[in-house]
C-alpha positions as a Markdown table, in Angstrom:
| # | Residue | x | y | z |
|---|---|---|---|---|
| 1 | Unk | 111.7 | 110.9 | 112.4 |
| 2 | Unk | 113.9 | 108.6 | 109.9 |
| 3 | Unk | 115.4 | 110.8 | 107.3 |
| 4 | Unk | 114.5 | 110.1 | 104.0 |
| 5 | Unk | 116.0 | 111.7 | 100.6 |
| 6 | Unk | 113.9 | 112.5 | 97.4 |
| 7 | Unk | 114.5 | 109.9 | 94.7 |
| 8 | Unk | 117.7 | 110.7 | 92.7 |
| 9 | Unk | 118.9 | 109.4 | 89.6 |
| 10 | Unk | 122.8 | 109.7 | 90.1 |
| 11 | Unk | 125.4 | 108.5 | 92.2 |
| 12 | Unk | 126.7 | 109.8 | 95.5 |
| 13 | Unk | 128.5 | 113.0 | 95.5 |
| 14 | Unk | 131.2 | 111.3 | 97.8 |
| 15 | Unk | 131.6 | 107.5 | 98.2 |
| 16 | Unk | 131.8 | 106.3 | 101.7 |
| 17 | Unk | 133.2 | 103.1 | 101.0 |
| 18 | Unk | 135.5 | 100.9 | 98.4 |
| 19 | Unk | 132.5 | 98.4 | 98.0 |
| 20 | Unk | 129.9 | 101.6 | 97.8 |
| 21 | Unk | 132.4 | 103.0 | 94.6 |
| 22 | Unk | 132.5 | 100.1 | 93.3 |
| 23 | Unk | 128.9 | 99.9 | 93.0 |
| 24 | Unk | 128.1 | 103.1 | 91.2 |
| 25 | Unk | 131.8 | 102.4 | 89.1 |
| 26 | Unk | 130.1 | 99.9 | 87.7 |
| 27 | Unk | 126.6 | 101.2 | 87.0 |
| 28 | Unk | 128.2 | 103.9 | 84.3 |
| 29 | Unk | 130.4 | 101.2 | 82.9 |
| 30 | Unk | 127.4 | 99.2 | 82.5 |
| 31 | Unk | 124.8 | 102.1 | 81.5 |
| 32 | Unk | 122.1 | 100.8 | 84.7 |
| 33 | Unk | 119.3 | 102.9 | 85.2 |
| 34 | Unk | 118.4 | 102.6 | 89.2 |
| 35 | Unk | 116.6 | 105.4 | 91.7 |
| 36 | Unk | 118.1 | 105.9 | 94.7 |
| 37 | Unk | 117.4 | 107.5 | 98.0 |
| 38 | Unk | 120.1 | 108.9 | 101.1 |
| 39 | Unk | 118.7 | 108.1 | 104.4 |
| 40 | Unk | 119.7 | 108.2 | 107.7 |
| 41 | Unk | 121.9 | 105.3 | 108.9 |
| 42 | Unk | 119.2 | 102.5 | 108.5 |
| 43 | Unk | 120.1 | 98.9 | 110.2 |
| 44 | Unk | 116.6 | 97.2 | 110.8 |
| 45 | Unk | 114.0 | 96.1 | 108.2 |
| 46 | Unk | 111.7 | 98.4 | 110.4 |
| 47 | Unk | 114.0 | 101.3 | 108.9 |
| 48 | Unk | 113.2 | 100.2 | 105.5 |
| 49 | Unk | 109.6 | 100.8 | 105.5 |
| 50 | Unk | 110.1 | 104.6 | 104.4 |
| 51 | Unk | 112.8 | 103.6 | 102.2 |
| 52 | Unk | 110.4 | 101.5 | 100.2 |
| 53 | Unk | 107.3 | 103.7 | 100.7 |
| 54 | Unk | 109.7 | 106.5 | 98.5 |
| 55 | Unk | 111.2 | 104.2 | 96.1 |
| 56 | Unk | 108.1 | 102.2 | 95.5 |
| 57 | Unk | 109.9 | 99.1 | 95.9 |
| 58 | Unk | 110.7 | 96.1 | 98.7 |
| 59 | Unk | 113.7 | 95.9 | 99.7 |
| 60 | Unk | 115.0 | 92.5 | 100.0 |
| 61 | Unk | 116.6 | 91.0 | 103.5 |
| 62 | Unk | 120.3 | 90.1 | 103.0 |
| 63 | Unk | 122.0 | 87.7 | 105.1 |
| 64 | Unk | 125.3 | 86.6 | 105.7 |
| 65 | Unk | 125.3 | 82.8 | 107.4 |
| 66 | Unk | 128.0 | 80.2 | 108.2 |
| 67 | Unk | 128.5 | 76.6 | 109.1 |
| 68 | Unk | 130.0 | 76.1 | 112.5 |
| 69 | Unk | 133.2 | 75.6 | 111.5 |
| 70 | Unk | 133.0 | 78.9 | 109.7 |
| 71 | Unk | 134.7 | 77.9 | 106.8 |
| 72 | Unk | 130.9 | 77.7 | 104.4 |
| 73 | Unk | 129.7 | 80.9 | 103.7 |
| 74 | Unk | 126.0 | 81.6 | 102.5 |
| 75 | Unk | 124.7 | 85.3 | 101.5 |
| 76 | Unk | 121.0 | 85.0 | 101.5 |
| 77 | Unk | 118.5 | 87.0 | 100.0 |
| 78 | Unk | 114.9 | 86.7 | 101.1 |
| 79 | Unk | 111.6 | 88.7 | 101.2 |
| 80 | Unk | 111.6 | 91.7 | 103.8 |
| 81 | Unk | 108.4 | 90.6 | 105.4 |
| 82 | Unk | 109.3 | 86.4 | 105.7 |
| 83 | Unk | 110.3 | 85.4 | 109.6 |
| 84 | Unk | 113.7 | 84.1 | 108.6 |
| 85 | Unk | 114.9 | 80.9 | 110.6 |
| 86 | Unk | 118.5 | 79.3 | 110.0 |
| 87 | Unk | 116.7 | 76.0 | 110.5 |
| 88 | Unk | 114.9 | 76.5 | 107.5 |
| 89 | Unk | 117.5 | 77.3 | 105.3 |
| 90 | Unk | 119.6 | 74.8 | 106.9 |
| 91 | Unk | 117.0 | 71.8 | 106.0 |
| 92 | Unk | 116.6 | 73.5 | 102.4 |
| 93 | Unk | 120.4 | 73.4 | 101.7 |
| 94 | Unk | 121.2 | 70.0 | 103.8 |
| 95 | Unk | 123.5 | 71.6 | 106.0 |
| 96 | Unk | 123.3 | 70.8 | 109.6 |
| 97 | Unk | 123.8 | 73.7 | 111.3 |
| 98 | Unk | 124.2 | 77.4 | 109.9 |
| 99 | Unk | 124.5 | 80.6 | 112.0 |
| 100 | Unk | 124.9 | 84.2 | 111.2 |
| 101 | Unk | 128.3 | 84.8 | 110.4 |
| 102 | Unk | 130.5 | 86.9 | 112.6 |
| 103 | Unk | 130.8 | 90.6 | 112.2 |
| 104 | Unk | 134.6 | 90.7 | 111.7 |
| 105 | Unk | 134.0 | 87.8 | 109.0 |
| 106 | Unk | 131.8 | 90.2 | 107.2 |
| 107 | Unk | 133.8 | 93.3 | 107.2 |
| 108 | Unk | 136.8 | 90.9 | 106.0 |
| 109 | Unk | 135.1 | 88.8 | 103.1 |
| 110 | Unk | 131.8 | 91.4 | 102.2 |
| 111 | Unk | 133.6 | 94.9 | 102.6 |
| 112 | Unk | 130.3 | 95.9 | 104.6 |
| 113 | Unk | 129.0 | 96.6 | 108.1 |
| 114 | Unk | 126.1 | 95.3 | 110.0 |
| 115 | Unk | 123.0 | 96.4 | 108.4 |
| 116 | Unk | 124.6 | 97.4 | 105.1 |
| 117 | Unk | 125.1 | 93.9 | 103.3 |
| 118 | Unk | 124.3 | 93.6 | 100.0 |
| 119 | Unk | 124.1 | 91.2 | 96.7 |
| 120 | Unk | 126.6 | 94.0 | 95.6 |
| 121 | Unk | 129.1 | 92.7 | 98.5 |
| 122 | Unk | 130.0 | 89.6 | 96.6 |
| 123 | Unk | 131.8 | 91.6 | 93.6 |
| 124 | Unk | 134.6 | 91.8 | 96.4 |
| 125 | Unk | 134.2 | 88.0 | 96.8 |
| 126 | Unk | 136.7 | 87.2 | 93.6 |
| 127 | Unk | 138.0 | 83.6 | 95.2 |
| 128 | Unk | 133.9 | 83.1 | 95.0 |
| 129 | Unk | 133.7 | 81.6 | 98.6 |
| 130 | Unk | 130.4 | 82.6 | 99.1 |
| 131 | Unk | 127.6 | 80.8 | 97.7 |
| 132 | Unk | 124.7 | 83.0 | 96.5 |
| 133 | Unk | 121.7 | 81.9 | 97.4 |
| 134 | Unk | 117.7 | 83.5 | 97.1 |
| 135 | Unk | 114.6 | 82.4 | 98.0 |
| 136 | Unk | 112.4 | 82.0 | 95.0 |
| 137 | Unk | 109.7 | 84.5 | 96.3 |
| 138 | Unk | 112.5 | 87.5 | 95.3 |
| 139 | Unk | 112.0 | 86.3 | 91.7 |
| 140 | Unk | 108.2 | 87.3 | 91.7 |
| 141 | Unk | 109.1 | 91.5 | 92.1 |
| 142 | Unk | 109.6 | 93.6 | 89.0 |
| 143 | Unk | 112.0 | 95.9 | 91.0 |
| 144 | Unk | 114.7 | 95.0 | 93.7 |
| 145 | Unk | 115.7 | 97.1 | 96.4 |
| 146 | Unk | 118.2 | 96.9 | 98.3 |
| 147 | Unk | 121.4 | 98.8 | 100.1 |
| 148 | Unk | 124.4 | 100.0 | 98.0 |
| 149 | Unk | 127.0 | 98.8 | 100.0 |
| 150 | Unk | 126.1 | 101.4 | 102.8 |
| 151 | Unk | 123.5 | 101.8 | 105.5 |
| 152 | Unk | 122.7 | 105.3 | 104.0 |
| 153 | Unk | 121.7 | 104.7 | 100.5 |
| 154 | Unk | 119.4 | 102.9 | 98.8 |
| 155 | Unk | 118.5 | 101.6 | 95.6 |
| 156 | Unk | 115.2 | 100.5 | 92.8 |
| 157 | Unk | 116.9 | 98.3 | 90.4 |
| 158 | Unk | 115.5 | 95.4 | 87.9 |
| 159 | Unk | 115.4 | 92.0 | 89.4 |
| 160 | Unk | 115.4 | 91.1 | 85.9 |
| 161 | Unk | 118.8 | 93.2 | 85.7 |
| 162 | Unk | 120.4 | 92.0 | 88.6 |
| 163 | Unk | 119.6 | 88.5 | 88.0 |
| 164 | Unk | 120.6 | 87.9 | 84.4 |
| 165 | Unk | 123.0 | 90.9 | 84.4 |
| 166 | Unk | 124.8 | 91.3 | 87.5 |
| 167 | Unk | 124.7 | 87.8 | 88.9 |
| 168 | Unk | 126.4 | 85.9 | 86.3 |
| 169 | Unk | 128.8 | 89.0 | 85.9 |
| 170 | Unk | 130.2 | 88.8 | 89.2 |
| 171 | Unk | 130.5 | 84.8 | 88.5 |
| 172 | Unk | 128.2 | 83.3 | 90.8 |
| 173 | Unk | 126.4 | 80.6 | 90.4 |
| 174 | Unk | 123.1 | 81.0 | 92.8 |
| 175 | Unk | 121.1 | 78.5 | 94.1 |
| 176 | Unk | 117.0 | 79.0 | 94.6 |
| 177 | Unk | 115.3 | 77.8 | 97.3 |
| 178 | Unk | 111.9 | 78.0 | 98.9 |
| 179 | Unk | 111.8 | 79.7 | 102.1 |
């Protein structure tokens, strides 16, 4: 059975990565209140159904995509329960052809492995090379769940907070689209 924690209120005890310290570094410096939840390493959205069933929230999908030439990068956040096609977005954005981006790429520009990617990825992004962008649909939740920069802990924020807060913090401009 997928192992999930009771909700806490504070960070980690030990960070397991630069990206995942960063997170909660800036949570006390910015006084955010968020729940969180340990788990057991959880890479599908399958995974997330008890994550969400404790928190109370839905977690978002994040995506990391790239044109062919791999030198466009797109993190994409999207309702867990939408079919996501790269078509889609492709036609939504006007760019011919987007794929997911390759896993070295995301360990190199998002400081994260498979399965733990994360709007919090991009404060590592300071050359902002990656464009932001979220499907309208995310805007309709009160709360925003998503990974902490880990595939073992999760986290209830404010899309309110994370929109007008966090976004323009990190300095990137997103773009809304309809998926």
């Amino acid at each position: 059975m997928f192992f999930v924690s009771e909700i806490k209120e504070t960070e980690p005890s030990e960070f397991k990565t630069p990206l995942q310290r960063m997170v909660y570094e800036m949570f006390r410096e910015k006084e955010v209140k968020y729940e969180r939840v340990d788990t057991d390493p959880a890479i599908t959205m399958e995974d997330c159904v008890r994550i969400d069933q404790r928190l109370n929230v839905k977690t978002v999908k994040t995506l990391f995509l790239c044109n062919r030439q791999q030198t466009n990068f797109y993190l994409v956040v999207t309702t867990a329960e939408k079919p996501f096609k790269t078509s889609d977005l492709s036609a939504e954005l006007e760019i011919s052809r987007l794929s997911f981006a390759p896993v070295e790429l995301l360990n190199s520009i998002l400081g994260t492995d498979v399965g733990a990617v994360t709007v919090f990825s991009l404060m590592l992004d300071k050359q902002l090379n990656v464009q932001l962008v979220i499907d309208r649909d995310v805007l309709a939740e009160e709360w925003y769940g998503c990974s902490d920069g880990t595939t073992t802990s999760y986290l209830k924020l404010s899309t309110e907070w994370v929109l007008n807060e966090f976004i323009p913090f990190i300095g990137h401009a997103p773009k809304f689209v309809q998926l």
